[in-house]
C-alpha positions as CSV (number, residue, x, y, z in Angstrom):
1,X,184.3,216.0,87.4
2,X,188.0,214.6,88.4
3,X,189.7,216.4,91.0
4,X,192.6,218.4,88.8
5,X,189.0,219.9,86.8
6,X,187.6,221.0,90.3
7,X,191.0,222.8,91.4
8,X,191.0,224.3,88.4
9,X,187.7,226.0,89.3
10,X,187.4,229.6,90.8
11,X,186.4,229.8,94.3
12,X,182.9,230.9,93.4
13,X,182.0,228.1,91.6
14,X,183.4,225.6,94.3
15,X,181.4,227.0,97.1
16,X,178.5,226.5,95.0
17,X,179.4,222.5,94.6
18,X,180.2,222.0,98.1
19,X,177.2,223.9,99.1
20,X,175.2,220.9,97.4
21,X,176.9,218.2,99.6
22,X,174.7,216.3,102.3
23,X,176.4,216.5,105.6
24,X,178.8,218.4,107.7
25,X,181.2,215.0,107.7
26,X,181.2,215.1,103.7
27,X,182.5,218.4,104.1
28,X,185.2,217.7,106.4
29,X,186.2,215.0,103.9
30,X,186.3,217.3,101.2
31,X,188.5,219.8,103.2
32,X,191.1,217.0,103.1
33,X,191.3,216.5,99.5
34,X,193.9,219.7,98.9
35,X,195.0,222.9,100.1
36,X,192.5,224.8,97.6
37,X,189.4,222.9,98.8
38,X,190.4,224.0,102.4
39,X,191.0,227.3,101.9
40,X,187.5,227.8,100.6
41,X,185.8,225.2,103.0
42,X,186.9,226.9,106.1
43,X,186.3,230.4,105.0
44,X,183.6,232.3,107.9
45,X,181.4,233.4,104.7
46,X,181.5,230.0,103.5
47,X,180.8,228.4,106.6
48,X,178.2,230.7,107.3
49,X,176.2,229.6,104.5
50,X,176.8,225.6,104.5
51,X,175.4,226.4,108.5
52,X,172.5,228.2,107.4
53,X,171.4,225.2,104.9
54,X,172.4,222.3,107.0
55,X,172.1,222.9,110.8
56,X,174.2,221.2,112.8
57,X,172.9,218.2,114.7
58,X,171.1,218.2,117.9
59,X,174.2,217.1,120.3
60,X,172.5,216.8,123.7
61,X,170.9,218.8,126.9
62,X,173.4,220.6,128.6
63,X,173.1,220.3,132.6
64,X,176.0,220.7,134.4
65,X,177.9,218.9,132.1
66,X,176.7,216.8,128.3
67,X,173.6,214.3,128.1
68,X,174.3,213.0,124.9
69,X,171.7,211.7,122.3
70,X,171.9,208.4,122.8
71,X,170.9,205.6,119.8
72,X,169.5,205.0,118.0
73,X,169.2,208.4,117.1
74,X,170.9,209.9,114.2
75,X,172.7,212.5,116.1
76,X,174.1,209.9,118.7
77,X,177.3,209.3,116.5
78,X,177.7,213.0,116.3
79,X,177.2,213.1,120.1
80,X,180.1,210.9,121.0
81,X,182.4,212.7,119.7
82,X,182.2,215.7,122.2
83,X,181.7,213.4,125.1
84,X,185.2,214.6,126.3
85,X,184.9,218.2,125.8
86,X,185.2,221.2,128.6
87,X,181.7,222.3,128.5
88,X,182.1,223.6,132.0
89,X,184.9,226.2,130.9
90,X,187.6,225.0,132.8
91,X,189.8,226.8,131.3
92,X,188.5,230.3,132.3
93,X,190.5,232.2,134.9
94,X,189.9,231.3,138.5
95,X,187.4,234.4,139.2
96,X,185.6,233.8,136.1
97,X,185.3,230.1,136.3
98,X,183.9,230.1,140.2
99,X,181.3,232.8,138.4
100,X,180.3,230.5,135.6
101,X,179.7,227.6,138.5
102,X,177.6,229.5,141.0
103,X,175.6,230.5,137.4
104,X,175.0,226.4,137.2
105,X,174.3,225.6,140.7
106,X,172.3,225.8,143.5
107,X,173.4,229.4,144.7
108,X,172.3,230.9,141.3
109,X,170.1,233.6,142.0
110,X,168.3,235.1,138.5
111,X,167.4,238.4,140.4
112,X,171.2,239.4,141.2
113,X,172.5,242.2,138.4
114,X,175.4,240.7,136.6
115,X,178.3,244.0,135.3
116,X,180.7,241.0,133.6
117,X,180.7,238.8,131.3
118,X,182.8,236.1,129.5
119,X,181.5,234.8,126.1
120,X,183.4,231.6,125.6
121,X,184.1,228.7,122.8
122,X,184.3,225.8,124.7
123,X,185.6,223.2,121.9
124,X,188.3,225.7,121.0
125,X,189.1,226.3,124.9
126,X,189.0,230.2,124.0
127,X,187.1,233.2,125.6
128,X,186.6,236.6,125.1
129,X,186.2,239.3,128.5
130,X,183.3,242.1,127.8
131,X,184.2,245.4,129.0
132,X,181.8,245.5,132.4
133,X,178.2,246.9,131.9
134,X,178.8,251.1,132.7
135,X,177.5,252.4,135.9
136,X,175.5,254.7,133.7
137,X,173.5,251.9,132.4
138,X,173.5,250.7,135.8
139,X,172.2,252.8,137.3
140,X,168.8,253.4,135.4
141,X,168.2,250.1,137.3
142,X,166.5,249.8,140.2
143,X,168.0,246.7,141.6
144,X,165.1,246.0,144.7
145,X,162.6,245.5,141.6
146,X,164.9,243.3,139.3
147,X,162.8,240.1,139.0
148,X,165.4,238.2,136.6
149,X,168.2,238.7,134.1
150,X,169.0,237.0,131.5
151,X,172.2,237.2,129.0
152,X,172.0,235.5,125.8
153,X,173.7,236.2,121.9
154,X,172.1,237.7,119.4
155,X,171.8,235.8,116.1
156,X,174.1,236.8,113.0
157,X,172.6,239.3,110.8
158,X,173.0,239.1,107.0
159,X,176.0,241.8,107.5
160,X,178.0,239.1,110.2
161,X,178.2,236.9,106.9
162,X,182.1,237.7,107.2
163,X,182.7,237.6,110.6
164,X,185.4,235.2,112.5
165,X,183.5,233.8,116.1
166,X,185.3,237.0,117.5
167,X,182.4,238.8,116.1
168,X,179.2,238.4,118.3
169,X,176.8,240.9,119.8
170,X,175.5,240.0,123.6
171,X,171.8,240.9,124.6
172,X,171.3,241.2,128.0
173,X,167.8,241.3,129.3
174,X,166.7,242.8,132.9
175,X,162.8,242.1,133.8
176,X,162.2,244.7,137.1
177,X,158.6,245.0,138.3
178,X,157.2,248.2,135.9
179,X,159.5,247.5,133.2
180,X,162.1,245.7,130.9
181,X,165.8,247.1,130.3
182,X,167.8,245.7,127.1
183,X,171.2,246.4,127.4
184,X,173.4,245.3,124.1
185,X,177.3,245.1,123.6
186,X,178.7,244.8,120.0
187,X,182.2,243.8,119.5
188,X,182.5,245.9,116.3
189,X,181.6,248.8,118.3
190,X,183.8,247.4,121.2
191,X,181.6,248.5,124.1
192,X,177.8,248.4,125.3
193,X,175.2,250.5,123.7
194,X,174.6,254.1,125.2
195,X,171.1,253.6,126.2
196,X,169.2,250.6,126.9
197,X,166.2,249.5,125.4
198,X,163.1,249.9,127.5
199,X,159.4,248.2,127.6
200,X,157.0,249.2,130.4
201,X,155.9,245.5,131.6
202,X,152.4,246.7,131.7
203,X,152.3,245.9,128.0
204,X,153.7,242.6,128.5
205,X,153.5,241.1,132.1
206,X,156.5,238.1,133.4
207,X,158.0,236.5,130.5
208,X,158.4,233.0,130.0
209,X,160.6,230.5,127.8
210,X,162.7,232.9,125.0
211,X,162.5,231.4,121.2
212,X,164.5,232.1,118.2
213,X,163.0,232.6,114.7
214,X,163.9,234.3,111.9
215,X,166.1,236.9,113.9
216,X,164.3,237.7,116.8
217,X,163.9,236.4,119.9
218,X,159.9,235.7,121.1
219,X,158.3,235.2,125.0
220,X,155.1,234.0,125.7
221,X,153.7,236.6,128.0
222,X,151.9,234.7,130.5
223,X,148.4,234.4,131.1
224,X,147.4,236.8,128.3
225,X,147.7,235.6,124.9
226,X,150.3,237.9,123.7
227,X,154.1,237.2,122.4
228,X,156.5,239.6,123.0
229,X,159.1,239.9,120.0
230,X,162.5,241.4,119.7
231,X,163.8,242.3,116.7
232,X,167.6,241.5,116.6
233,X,168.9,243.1,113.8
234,X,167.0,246.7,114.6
235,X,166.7,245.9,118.9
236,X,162.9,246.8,118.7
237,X,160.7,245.7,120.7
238,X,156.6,244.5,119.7
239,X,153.9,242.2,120.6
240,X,151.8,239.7,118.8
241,X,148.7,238.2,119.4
242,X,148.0,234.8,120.4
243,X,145.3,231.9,120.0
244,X,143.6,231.0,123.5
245,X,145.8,228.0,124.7
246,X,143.8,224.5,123.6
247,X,143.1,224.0,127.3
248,X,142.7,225.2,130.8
249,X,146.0,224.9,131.7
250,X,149.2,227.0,131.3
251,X,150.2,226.7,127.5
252,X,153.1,224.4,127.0
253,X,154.5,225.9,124.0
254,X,157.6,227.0,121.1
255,X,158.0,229.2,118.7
256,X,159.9,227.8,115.6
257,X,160.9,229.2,111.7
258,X,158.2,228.8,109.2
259,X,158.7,229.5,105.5
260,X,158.7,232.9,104.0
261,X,159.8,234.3,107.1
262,X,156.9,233.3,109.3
263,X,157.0,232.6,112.6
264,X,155.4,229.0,113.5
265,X,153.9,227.9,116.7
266,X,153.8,224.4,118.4
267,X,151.8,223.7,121.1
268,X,151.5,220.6,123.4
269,X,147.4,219.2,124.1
270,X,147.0,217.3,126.8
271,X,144.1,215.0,125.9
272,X,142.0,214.2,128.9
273,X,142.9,210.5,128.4
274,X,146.5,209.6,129.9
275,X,149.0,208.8,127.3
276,X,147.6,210.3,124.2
277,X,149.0,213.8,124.3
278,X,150.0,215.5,120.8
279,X,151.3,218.6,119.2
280,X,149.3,221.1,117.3
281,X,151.0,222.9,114.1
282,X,150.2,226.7,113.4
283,X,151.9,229.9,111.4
284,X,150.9,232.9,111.6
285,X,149.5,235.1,108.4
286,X,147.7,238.1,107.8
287,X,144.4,238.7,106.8
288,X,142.8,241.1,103.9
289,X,143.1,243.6,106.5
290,X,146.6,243.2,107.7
291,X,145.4,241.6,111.0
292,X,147.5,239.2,112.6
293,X,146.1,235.2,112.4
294,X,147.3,232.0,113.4
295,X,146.2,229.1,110.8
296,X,146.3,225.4,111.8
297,X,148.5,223.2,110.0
298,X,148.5,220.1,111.4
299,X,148.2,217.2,114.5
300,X,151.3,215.9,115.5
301,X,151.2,212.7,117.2
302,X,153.8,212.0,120.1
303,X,154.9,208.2,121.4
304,X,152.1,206.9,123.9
305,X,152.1,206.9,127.8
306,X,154.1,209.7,128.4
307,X,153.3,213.6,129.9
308,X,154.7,216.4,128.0
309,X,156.6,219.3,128.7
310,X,158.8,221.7,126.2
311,X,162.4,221.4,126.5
312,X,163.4,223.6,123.8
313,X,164.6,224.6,120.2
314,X,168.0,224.1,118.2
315,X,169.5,222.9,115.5
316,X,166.5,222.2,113.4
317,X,164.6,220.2,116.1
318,X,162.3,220.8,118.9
319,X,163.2,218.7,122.3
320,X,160.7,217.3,124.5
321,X,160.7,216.1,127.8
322,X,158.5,212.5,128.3
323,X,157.2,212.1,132.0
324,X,156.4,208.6,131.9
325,X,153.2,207.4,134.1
326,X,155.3,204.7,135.9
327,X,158.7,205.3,137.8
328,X,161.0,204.6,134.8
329,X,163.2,207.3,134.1
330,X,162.7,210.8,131.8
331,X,163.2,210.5,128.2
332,X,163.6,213.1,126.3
333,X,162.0,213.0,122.3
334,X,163.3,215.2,119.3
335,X,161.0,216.6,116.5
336,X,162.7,216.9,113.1
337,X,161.3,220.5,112.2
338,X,161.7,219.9,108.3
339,X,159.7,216.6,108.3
340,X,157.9,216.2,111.2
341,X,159.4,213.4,112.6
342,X,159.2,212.0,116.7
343,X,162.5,210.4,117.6
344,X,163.3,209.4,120.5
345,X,166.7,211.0,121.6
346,X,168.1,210.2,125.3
347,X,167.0,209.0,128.7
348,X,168.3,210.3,132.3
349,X,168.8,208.2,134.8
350,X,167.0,209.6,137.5
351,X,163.6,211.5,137.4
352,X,164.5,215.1,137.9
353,X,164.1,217.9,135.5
354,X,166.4,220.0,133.6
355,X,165.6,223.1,132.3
């Protein structure tokens, strides 16, 4: 189809075209061609969906400032191009900004109760100040049993397909001794929820690494075979059961998408032989009565003479930390969650670990 045929199409139609295209940078060229292409291209609900199809690309591990994938690794280009930008939020005010660096250095301290918060765009240079957490919410707290804290977005719902990046809810969790507080600020109600959440943490002991899947946000409960899930959209809070871990050890674990709104579990096993370490595949199901299982999938094998620990989940991938058996230095290895692929995606320069 020429150009003057595509203009002439309505808006719906063009979405649906441009939805089809195979990367973010086809887009962008696209957007360029006239003003009609833009105005659809850049629209949130548009966006929203070209997102939701094709993540965006694993940039690099943030730690104090950007470690970059690095090539040959397909997101290196993509990388390079946010080598320059404020990721340490420069640009807040001077109150907020010393905040944000004591949150990134040595004086952070997880236990300490945080009232304010700044959710901030750092490309766009742009924040937005919370209203501070009500003393009535406070105070259900007991702050000598906080244990840790722990502020994070929620994902959009299917009702935030119209929303501008103004438009956000923030989840704050607070794991005290006997229990776990969820407080929750929505900026279409303009202020924090009038109760919290609550989860007596008899029912799910410390909390490790959070996931994302499908809308909620999953812990491995540790030492008992259990996830505990939140629910997003409806702030609820549940447990699932786990396998037993493949070894002895702690479980080295993440919880990714599966299809048809499954979740999927990866988990790292260590084989007793150094070097040969490798990634078992499972998703969970039901059985004929309802009962929660975990089927294996698959064995995923991971580049030779290196430990394993997990780094973490976005855009699509999972990111993996290689301790190598010599003193070279950390590399880190991405796996392409659609196909399965190892790749490996930086190196640091020294042999200390980021988290």
């Amino acid at each position: 189809i020429h150009r003057p045929a595509l203009m002439a199409l309505p808006d719906e139609l063009l979405e649906e075209i441009f939805l089809r295209l195979a990367a973010a940078a086809d887009l962008a060229r696209a957007s360029t061609a006239c003003v009609s292409f833009r105005r659809v291209i850049t629209a949130h609900p548009f966006l929203r969906r070209f997102r939701a199809l094709h993540p965006p690309p694993l940039l690099g591990i943030l730690c104090g400032g950007l470690i970059p994938a690095q090539p040959p690794h397909p997101s290196a280009a993509a990388a390079a191009a946010f080598a320059d930008a404020d990721l340490s939020c420069s640009f807040l005010p001077p109150p907020l900004f010393s905040r944000a660096l004591e949150g990134t250095g040595g004086d952070y301290n997880p236990s300490h109760l945080v009232t304010e918060f700044a959710v901030c765009d750092p490309l766009h240079r742009r924040y937005l100040l919370l209203p501070a957490l009500p003393d009535l919410l406070v105070g259900q707290v007991h702050r000598p049993d906080i244990v840790e804290c722990e502020p994070f977005l929620a994902p959009p719902g299917p009702d935030d397909v119209g929303a501008d990046w103004s438009s956000f809810r923030v989840m704050y969790l607070v794991r005290c001794t006997t229990k776990l507080f969820l407080f929750v600020f929505s900026t279409c109600a303009g202020q924090w929820l009038a109760n919290p959440v609550t989860i007596d943490v008899f029912r799910c002991g410390a909390v490790l690494h959070r996931f994302c899947a499908h809308g909620c946000f999953c812990w491995e409960v540790f030492r008992s075979n259990k996830l505990l899930v939140l629910d997003a959209r409806r702030i609820e809070f549940s447990t699932v059961d786990l396998p037993p871990p493949p070894g002895p050890d702690v479980r080295k674990m993440a919880i990714v998408e599966a299809g048809g709104g499954r979740l999927g579990m990866l988990t790292i096993s260590e084989h007793p032989e150094p070097g040969a370490d490798h990634l078992l595949y499972a998703v969970q199901s039901k059985d004929a009565n309802g009962t929660n299982q975990w089927q294996s999938k698959s064995v995923i094998s991971l580049p030779e003479n290196y430990r394993y620990g997990i780094m973490g989940v976005a855009g699509g991938y999972l990111l993996l930390t290689g301790y190598p058996e010599d003193d070279m230095p950390i590399s880190y290895f991405s796996l392409n969650l659609q196909t399965f692929q190892v790749e490996w995606f930086c190196q640091t320069g020294d042999k200390s670990h980021f988290w």
